[in-house]
C-alpha positions in Angstrom: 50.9 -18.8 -32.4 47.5 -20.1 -31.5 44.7 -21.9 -33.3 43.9 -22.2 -36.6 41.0 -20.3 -36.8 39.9 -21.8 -40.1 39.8 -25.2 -38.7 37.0 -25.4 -36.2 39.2 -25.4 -32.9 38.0 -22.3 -32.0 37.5 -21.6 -28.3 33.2 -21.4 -27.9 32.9 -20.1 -24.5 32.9 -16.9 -22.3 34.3 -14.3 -24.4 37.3 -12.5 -22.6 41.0 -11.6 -22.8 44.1 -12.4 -20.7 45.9 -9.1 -19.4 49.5 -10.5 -19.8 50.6 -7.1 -18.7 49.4 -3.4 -18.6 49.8 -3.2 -22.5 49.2 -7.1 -23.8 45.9 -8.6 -24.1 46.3 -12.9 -25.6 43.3 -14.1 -27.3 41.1 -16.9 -25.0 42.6 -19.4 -27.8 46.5 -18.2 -27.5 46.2 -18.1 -23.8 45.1 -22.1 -23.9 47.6 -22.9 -26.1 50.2 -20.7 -24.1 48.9 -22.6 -20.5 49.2 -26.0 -22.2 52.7 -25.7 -23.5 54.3 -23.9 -20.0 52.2 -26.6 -18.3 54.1 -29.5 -20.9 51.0 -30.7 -22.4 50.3 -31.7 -25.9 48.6 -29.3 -28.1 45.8 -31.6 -29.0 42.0 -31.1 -29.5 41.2 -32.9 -26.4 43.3 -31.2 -24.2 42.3 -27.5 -25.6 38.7 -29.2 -24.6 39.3 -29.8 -21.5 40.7 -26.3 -20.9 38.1 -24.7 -22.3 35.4 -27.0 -20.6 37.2 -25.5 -17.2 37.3 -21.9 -18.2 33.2 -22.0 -18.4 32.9 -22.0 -14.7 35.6 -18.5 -14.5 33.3 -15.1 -13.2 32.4 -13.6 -15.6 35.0 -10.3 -16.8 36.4 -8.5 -19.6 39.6 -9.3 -18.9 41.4 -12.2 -16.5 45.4 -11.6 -15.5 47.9 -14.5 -16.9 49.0 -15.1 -13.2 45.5 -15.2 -11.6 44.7 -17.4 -14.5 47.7 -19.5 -14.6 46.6 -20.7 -10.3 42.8 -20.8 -11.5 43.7 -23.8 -13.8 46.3 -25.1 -11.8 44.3 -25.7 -9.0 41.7 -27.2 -11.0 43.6 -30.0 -12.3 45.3 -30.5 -8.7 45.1 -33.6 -7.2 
């Protein structure tokens, strides 16, 4: 699951984690890939871009919550 880390798709902004529950953390990278594919979008370059081009404007935490997340992004690409 998730990027290739070895082939330069790597996520480069705010480092944090996604609390999926009280005991699972995703990687930034798996948690793209994870909103793109439930959302039905392509796993391409461009779209990971986008998404991570959006997640540059989150607070600042250690850790964001899957749901909270999930609406974040939704919202931003409403309308």
């Amino acid at each position: 699951m998730g990027w290739n880390r070895n082939d330069g798709k790597q996520y480069q902004g705010k480092s944090f984690k996604v609390l999926v529950s009280s005991n699972e953390l995703l990687e930034i990278e798996d948690y793209i890939d994870h909103f793109l594919r439930t959302r039905g979008y392509e796993l391409s370059k461009a779209n990971r871009d986008k998404i991570s081009a959006r997640l540059k404007s989150l607070p600042d935490r250690h850790h964001h919550a899957l749901s909270e997340l999930d609406h974040w992004l939704d919202t931003q690409f409403s309308g």
